[in-house]
C-alpha positions in Angstrom: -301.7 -101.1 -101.5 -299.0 -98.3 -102.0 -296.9 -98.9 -104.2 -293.4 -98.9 -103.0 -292.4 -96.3 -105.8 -294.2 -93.6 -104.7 -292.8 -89.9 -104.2 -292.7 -89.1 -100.8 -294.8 -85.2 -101.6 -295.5 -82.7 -98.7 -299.3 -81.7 -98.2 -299.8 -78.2 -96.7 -301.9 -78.3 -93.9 -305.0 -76.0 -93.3 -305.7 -72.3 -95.4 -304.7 -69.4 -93.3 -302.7 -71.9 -90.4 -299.5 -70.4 -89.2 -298.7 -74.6 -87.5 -294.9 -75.5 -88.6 -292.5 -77.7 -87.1 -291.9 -75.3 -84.6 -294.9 -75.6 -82.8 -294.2 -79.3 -82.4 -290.6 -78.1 -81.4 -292.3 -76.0 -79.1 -293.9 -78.8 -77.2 -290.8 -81.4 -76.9 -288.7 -78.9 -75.4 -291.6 -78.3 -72.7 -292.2 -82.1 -72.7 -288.1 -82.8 -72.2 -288.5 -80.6 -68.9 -286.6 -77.4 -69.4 -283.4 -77.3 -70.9 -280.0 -76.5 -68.5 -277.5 -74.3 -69.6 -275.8 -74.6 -73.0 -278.5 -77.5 -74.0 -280.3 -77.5 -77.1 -283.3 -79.9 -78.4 -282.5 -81.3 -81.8 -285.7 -82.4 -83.8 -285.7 -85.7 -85.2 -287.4 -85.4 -88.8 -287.2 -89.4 -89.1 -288.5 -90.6 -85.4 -287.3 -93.7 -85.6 -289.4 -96.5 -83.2 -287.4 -98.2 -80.4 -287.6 -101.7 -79.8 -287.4 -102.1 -76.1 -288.5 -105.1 -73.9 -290.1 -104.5 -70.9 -287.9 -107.1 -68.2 -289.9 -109.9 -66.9 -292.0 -109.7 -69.9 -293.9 -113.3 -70.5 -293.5 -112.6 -74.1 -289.8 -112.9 -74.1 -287.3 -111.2 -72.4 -284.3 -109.1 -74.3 -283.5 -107.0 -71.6 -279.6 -106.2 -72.9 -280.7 -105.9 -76.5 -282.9 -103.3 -75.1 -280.1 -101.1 -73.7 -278.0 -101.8 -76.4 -280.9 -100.1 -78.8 -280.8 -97.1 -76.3 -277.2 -97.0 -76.5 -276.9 -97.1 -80.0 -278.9 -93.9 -79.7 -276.6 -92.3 -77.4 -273.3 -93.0 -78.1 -273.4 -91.2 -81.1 -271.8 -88.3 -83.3 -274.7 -85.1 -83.2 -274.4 -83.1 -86.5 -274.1 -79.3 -85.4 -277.6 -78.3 -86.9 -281.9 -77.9 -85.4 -282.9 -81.0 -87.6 -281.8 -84.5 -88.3 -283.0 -86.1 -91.0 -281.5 -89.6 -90.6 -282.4 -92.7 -88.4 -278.8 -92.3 -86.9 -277.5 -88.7 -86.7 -274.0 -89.5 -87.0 -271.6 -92.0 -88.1 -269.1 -92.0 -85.5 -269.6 -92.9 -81.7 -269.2 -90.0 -78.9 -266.9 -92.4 -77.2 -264.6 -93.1 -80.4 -264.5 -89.3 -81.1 -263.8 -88.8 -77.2 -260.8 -90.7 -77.2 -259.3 -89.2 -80.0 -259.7 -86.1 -78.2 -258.0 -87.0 -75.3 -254.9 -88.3 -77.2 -254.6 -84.9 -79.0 -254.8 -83.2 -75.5 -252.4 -85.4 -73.5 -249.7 -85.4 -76.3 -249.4 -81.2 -75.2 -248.9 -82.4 -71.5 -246.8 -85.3 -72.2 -244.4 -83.2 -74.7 -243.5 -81.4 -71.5 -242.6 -83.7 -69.1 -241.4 -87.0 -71.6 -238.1 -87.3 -73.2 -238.2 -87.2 -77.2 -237.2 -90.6 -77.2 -240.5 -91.7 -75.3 -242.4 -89.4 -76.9 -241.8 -90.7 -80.1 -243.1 -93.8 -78.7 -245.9 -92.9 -77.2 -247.1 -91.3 -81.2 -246.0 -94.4 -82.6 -248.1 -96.3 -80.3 -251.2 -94.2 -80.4 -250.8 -95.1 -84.1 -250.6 -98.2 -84.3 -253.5 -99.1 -82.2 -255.7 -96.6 -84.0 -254.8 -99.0 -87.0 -255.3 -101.5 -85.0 -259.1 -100.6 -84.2 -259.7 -100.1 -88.1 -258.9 -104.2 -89.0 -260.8 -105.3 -86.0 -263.9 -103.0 -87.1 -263.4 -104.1 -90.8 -262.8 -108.0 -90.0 -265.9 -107.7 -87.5 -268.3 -106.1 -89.9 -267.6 -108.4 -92.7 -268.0 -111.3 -90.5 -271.7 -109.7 -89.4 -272.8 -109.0 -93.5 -271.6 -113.0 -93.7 -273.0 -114.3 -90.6 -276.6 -113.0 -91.2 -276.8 -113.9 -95.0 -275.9 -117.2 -93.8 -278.5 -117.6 -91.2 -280.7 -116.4 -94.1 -280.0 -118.8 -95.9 -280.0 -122.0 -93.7 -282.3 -120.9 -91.3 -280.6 -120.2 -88.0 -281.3 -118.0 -85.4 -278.4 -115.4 -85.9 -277.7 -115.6 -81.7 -277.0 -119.3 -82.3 -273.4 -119.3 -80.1 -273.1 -122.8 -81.0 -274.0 -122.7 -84.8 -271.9 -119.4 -84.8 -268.7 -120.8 -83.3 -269.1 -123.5 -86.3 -269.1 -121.1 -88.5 -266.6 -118.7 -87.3 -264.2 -121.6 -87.4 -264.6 -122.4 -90.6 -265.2 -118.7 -92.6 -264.8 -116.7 -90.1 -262.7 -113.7 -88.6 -262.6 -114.4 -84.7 -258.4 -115.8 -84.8 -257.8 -112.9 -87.0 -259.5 -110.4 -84.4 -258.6 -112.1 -81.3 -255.2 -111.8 -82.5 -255.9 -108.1 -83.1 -257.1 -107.1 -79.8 -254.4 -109.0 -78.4 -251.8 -106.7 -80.1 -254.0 -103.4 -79.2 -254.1 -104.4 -75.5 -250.2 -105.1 -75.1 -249.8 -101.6 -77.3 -251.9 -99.9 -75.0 -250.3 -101.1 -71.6 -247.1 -99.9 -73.4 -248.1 -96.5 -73.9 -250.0 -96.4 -70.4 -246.5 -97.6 -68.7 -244.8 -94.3 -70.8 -247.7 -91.7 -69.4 -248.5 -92.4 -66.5 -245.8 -90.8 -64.6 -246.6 -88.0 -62.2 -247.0 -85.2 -63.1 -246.7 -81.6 -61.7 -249.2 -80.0 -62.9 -252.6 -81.1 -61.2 -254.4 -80.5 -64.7 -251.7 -81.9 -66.6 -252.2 -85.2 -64.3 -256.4 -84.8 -64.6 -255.7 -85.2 -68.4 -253.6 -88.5 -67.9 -255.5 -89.8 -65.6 -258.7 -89.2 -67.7 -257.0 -91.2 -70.4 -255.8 -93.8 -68.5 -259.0 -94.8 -67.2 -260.2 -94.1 -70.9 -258.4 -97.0 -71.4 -259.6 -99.4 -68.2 -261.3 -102.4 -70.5 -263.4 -102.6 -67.1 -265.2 -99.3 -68.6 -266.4 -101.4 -71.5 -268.7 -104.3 -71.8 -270.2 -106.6 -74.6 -273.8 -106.1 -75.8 -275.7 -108.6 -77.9 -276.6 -107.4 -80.9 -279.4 -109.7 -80.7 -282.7 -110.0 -78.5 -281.5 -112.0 -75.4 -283.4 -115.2 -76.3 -282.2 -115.8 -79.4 -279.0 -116.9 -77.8 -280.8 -120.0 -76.3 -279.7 -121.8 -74.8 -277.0 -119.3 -73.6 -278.6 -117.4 -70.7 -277.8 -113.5 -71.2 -277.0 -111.4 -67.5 -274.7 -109.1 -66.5 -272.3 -111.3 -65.4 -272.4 -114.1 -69.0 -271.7 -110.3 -70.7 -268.8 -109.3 -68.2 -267.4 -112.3 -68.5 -266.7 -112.5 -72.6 -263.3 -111.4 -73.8 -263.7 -107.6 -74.8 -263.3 -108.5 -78.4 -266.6 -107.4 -80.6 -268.0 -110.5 -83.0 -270.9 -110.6 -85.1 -272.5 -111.7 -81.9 -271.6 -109.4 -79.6 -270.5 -105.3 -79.7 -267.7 -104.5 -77.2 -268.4 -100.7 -76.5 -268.3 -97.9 -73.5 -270.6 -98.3 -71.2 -273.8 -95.9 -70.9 -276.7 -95.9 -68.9 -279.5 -94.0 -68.2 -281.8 -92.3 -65.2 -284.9 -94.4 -66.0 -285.3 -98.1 -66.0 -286.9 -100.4 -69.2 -289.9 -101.0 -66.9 -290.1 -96.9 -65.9 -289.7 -96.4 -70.2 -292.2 -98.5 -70.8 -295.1 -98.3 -68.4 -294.8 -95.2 -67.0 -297.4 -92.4 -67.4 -295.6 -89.6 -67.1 -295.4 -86.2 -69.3 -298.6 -86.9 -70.6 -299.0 -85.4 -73.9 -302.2 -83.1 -75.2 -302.3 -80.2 -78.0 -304.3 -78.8 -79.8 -303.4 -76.8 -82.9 -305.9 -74.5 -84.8 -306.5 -71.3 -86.6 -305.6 -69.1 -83.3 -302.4 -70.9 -82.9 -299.6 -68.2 -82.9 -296.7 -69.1 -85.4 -293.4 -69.6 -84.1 -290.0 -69.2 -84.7 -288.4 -70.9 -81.9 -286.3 -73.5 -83.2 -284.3 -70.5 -85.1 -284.0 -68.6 -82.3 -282.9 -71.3 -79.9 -280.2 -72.5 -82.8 -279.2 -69.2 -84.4 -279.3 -70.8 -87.2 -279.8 -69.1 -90.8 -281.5 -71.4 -92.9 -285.1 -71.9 -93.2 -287.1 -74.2 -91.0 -290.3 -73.9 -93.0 -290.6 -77.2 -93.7 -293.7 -79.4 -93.9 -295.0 -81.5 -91.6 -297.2 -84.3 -93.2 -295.7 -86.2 -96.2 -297.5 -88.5 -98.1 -296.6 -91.8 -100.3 -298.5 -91.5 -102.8 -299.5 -91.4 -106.8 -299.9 -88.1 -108.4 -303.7 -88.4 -108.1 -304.1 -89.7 -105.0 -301.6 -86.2 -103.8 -304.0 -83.8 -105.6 -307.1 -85.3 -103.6 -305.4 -85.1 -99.9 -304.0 -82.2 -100.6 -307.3 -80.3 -101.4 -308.6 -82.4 -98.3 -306.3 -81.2 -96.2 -306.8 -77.8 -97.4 -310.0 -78.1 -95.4 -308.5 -78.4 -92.5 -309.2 -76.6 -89.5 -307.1 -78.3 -86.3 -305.0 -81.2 -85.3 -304.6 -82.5 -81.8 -301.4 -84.3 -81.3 -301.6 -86.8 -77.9 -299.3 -89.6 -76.3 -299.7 -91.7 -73.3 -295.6 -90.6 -72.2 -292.9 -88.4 -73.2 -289.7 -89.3 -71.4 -286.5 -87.2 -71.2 -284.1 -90.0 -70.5 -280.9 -88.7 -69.2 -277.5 -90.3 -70.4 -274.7 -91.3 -67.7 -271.9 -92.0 -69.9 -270.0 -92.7 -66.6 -266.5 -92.1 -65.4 -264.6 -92.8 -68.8 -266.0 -89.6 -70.3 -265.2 -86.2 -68.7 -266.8 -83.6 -70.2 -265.1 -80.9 -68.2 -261.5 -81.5 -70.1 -263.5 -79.6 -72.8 -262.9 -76.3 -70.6 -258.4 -77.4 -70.9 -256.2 -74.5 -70.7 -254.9 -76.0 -73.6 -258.3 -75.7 -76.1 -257.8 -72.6 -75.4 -254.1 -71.5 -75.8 -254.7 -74.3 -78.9 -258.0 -73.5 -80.3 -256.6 -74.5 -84.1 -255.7 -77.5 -83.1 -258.9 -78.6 -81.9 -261.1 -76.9 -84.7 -262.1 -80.4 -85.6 -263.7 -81.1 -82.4 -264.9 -77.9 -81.1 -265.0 -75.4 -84.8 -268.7 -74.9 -86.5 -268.7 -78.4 -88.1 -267.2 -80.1 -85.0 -267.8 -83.7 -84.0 -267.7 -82.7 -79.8 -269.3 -79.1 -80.9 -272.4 -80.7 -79.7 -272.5 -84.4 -77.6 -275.8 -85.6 -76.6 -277.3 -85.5 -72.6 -280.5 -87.1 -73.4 -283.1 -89.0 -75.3 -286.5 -87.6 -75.9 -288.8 -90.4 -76.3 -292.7 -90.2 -76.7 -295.2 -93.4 -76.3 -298.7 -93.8 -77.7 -298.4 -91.0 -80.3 -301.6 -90.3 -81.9 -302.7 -87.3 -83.9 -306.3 -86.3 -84.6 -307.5 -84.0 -87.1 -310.3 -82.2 -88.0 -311.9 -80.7 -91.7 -314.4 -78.1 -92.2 -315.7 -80.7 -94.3 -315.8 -85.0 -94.7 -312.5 -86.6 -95.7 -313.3 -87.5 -99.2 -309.8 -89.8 -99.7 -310.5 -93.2 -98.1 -307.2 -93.0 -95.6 -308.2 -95.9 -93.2 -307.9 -98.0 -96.3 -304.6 -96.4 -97.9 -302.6 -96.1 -94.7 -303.3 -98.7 -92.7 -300.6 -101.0 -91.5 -301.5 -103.5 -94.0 -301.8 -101.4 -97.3 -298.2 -100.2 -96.5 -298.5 -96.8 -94.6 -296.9 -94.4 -96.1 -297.8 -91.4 -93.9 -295.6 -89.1 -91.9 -296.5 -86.2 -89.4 -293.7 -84.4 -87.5 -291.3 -87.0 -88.5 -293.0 -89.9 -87.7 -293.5 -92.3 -90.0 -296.3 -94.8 -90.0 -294.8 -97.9 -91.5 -296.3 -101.5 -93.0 -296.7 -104.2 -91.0 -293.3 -105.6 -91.7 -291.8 -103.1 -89.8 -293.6 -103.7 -86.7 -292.1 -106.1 -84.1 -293.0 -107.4 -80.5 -292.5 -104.4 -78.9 -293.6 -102.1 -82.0 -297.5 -103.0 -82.8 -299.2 -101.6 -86.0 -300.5 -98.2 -86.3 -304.1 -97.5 -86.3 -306.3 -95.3 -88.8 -309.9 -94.2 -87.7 -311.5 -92.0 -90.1 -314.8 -90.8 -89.6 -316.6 -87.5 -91.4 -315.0 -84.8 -90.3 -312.6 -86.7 -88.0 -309.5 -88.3 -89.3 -307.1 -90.2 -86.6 -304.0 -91.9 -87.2 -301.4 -93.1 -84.4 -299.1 -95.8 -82.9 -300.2 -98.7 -80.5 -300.3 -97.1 -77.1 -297.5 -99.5 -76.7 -295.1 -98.4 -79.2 -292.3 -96.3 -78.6 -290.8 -93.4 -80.4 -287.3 -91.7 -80.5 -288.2 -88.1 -81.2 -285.1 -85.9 -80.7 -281.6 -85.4 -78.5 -281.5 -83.1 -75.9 -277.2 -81.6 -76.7 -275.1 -80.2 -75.0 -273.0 -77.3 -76.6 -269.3 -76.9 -76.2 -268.2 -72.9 -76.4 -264.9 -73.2 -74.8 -263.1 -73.0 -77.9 -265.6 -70.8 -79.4 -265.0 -68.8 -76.8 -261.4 -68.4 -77.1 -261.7 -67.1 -80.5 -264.1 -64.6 -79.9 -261.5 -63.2 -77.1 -258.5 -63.2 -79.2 -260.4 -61.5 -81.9 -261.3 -58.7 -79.0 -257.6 -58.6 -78.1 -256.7 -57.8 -81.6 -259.2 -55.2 -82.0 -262.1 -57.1 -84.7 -264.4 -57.2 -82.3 
């Protein structure tokens, strides 16, 4: 078995191949259906499996769990660069981000047209319930960290409502955060009664109007943060989920609502994008992830990594060497196109404003910006397998090493084949078929990967700086 302690070493693949990650870049960005203007693919390096139930599965159904595991990938910050090397690329959520935007571009329409008495108000408020949302988030992570070691340790299904409601009684946070939210909603219709005024202006009143819907609790709905039937004997829908106060718990996450342009049963059956490459010695090399980014730093970076001893690294690696094509295959690729609905308007990114203000916005829209880049869509590949093949026999016994049982401990193009603890019901273990000059490694046809965002790139404010630099003649 591997021993958990291993360095993670890269192995260089083939003598004389010109393969890199930009050849598998290469075949996503085909695979996600041509990009539209100002989108970008951004390479996963840790593809990250999804746990999605298939509704009306025998097995157990977790249909909400499911979509919140798709929106957990969605909803969420993109780091202005080709590659991500984390699970989650970001900490923050598009939609918290969003809405801190929006209150830094009403306060220059409602400057104009509110009295500095109300206006003072209205900053006062905005302040307050962004402290607000910091105690609830605190109160409501503590209360998860303590609600799952205690279900740890006595043995309870963490969607337990009753056994939760016990507990939350007695050491929980629920008073404290119900009392919080009841605070940030009366603070919110304050500020809404201030704002929403008419305005003049027909952009001015877009730009209220966007944040007073941003506002509309009805955009917003509780997930579980569980698979549905753990919550037995509660009986998760739409409606059970509509109906719970919009307070998030240990239990369940209050957030924006997002959806997407393929069903669970579509993402999980469907045999479309088929995948089939083949990579050899006549493979050009490729440089396209640089060119597509701009970007100045290198992108020479391996693409099989190894957990291994010393010894063990020196052997593959001198197999490897011996290399003489890989075939990568999956039984989908799916670009699955995020709706984030009617409380985000991406076309306020194009204000008047960003552009008469561009400083003011440089933490949204500058080089390092959170908004700089949100994503449009999730590039998701099923079945993954990878075949390759040596001049020569495999001399390192890999079916042994890296199966699913011994601990895995291989990665290729970011995907990491794991040990069997990692698998769950809609994740099966890997498989490793090794045979002469043949060595094959891949998922369960089954299993689901998250391979990279499909972004969407902001220039407005870019833009803007480019033409005052013109103006003044540095250009």
């Amino acid at each position: 078995m591997n021993n958990f302690n291993d360095p993670v070493s890269d192995i260089t693949f083939g003598q004389g191949m010109q393969i890199s990650l930009n050849n598998y870049y290469d075949i996503l960005k085909a695979q996600a259906g041509g990009l539209g203007v100002g989108e970008f693919l951004q390479l996963k390096l840790v593809a990250d499996s999804v746990d999605i139930s298939k509704p009306l599965n025998e097995g157990g159904i977790y249909e909400w769990f499911s979509y919140y595991n798709l929106l957990n990938r969605s909803d969420l910050q993109i780091v202005p660069q080709p590659l991500s090397g984390s699970v989650l690329t970001g900490v923050a959520h598009v939609s918290d981000i969003y809405g801190k935007f929006l209150n830094k571009l009403s306060s220059l329409v409602t400057t104009k047209t509110l009295s500095p008495v109300d206006q003072a108000k209205v900053d006062q408020l905005t302040g307050d319930i962004g402290d607000l949302q910091v105690e609830i988030i605190k109160f409501v992570t503590d209360d998860y960290t303590n609600w799952m070691a205690y279900c740890k340790l006595r043995g309870i299904s963490p969607g337990d409502n009753i056994a939760f409601s016990q507990w939350s009684a007695a050491y929980g946070n629920s008073d404290r955060i119900q009392s919080l939210m009841d605070t940030k909603v009366i603070k919110i219709y304050q500020k809404t009664q201030l704002i929403n005024t008419t305005y003049a202006n027909p952009d001015d009143q877009e730009i209220i109007d966007a944040l007073v819907g941003y506002t509309n609790a009805a955009m917003q709905l509780c997930y579980p943060t569980f698979p549905d039937n753990d919550y037995l004997p509660t009986v998760i829908s739409l409606n059970y989920l509509s109906g719970l106060p919009h307070m998030s718990t240990a239990l369940y996450d209050n957030r924006y609502v997002v959806t997407f342009d393929k069903t669970l049963d579509f993402i999980k059956t469907a045999a479309v994008g088929t995948l089939n490459a083949e990579f050899s010695k006549t493979t050009d090399d490729s440089s396209s992830i640089t060119t597509d980014w701009s970007y100045s730093g290198s992108i020479g970076y391996a693409f099989i990594h190894v957990s291994v001893s010393e010894s063990d690294h020196t052997t593959i690696s001198q197999d490897f060497q011996k290399a003489i094509s890989l075939d990568l295959s999956a039984k989908a690729s799916l670009r699955v196109n995020i709706n984030y609905g009617s409380w985000f308007k991406p076309n306020l990114f194009e204000s008047q404003y960003i552009t008469d203000n561009p400083d003011m916005f440089q933490e949204f829209f500058g080089n390092t910006g959170t908004l700089l880049y949100y994503p449009t869509a999730l590039v998701l590949i099923r079945g993954f397998e990878i075949d390759f093949k040596s001049s020569q026999n495999w001399v390192y016994d890999y079916e042994n090493k890296f199966s699913a049982s011994a601990g895995g401990g291989f990665n290729v193009f970011g995907i990491n084949f794991g040990a069997s603890g990692s698998y769950t019901q809609d994740t099966k273990e890997h498989h490793v078929d090794q045979s002469d000059t043949t060595l094959t490694i891949g998922d369960d046809e089954n299993t689901l990967r998250f391979v990279g965002y499909v972004v969407k790139k902001n220039e407005s404010i870019i833009a803007s700086r480019h033409a005052n630099y013109k103006s003044m003649g540095l250009l």
